[in-house]
C-alpha positions as CSV (number, residue, x, y, z in Angstrom):
1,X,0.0,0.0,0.0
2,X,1.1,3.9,-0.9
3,X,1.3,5.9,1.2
4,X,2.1,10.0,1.5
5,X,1.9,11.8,4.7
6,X,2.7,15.4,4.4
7,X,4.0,18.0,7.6
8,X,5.1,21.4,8.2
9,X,2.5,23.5,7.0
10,X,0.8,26.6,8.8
11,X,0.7,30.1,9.2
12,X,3.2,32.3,8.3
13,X,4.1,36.2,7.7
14,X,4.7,37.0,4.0
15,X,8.6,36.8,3.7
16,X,8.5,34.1,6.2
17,X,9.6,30.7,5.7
18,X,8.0,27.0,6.0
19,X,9.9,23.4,5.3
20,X,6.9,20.7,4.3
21,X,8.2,17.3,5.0
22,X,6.8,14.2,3.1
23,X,6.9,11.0,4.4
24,X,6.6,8.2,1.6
25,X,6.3,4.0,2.4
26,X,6.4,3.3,-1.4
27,X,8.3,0.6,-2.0
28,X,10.0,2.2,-5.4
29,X,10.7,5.3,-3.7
30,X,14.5,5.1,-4.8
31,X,13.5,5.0,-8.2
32,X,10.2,7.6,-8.0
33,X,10.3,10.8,-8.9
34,X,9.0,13.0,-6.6
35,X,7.1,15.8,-6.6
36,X,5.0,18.8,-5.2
37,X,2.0,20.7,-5.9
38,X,-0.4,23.2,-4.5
39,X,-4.2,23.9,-5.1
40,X,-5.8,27.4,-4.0
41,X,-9.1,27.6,-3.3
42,X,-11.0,27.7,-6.5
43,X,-8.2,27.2,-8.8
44,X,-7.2,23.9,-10.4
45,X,-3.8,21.8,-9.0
46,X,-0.9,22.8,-10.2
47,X,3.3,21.9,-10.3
48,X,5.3,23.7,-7.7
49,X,8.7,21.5,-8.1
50,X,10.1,18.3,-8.9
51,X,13.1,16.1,-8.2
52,X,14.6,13.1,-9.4
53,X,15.3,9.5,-8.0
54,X,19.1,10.3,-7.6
55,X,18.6,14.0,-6.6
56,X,20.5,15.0,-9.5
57,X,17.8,16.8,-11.6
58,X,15.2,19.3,-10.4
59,X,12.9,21.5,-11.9
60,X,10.8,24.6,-10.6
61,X,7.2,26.2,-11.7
62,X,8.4,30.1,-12.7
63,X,6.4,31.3,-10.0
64,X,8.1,29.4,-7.4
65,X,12.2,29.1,-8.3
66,X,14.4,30.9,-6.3
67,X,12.4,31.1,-3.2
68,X,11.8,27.1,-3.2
69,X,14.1,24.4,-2.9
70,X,13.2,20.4,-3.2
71,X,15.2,17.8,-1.7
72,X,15.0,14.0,-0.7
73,X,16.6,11.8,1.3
74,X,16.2,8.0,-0.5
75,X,17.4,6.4,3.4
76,X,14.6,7.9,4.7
77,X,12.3,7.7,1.9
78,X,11.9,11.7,2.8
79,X,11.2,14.5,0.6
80,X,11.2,18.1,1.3
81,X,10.2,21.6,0.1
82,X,11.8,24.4,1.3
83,X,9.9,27.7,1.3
84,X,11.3,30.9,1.8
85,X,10.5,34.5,0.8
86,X,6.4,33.1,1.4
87,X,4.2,35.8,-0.5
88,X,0.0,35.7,0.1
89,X,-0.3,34.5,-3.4
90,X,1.9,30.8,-2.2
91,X,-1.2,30.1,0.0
92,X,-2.5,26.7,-0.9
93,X,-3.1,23.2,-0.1
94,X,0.5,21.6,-1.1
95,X,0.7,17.9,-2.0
96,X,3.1,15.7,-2.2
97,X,3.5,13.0,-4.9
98,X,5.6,10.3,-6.6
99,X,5.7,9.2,-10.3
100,X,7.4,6.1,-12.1
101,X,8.8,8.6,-14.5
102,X,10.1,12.2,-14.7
103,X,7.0,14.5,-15.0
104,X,5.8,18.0,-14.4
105,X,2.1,17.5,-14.3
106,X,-0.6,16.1,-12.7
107,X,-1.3,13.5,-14.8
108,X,2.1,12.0,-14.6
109,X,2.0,11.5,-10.9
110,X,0.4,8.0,-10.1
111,X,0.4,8.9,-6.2
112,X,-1.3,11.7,-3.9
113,X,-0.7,12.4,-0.5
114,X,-3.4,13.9,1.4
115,X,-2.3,17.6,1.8
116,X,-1.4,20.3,3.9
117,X,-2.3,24.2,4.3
118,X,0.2,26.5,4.1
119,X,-1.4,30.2,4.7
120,X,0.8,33.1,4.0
121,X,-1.2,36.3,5.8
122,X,0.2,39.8,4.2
């Protein structure tokens, strides 16, 4: 059985900063890519960042690259999202997710975790 149990989110001052933690038990975690995206209120799902199986390759939605940093840890089947600079406009539900194969969009990702609010108050 998958599972994705995201932490770290909250309230925070815009120019704050928040580290989400996901917590995967898939068994091909090594291999997955990884993933995370965020859903406002009223607005469809969409790609915040994305990192490899080794690490080695990462990729970042416009909005969010140079204030967000994604990282894993295969040991610990851990991956992170580093969130600095926070505006109002980051506010969202932020998933987590894994894919068998390098992807960018939701339908890529074969995996969901269940979510967490991150509120960024101006």
């Amino acid at each position: 059985q998958v599972q994705l149990v995201e932490s770290g989110g909250g309230l925070v001052q815009a120019g704050g900063s928040l580290r989400l933690s996901c917590a995967a038990s898939v068994r091909t975690f090594r291999s997955a890519t990884m993933g995370w995206f965020r859903q406002a209120p009223g607005k469809e799902r969409e790609f915040a960042a994305a990192i490899s199986w080794s690490g080695g390759r990462t990729y970042y939605a416009d909005s969010v690259k140079g204030r967000f940093t994604i990282s894993r840890d295969n040991a610990k089947k851990t991956v992170a999202l580093q969130m600095n600079s926070l505006k109002p406009e980051d506010t969202a539900v932020y998933y987590c997710a894994s894919a068998r194969n390098w992807g960018t969009t939701v339908y890529e990702y074969d995996y969901w975790g269940q979510g967490t609010q991150v509120t960024v108050s101006s």
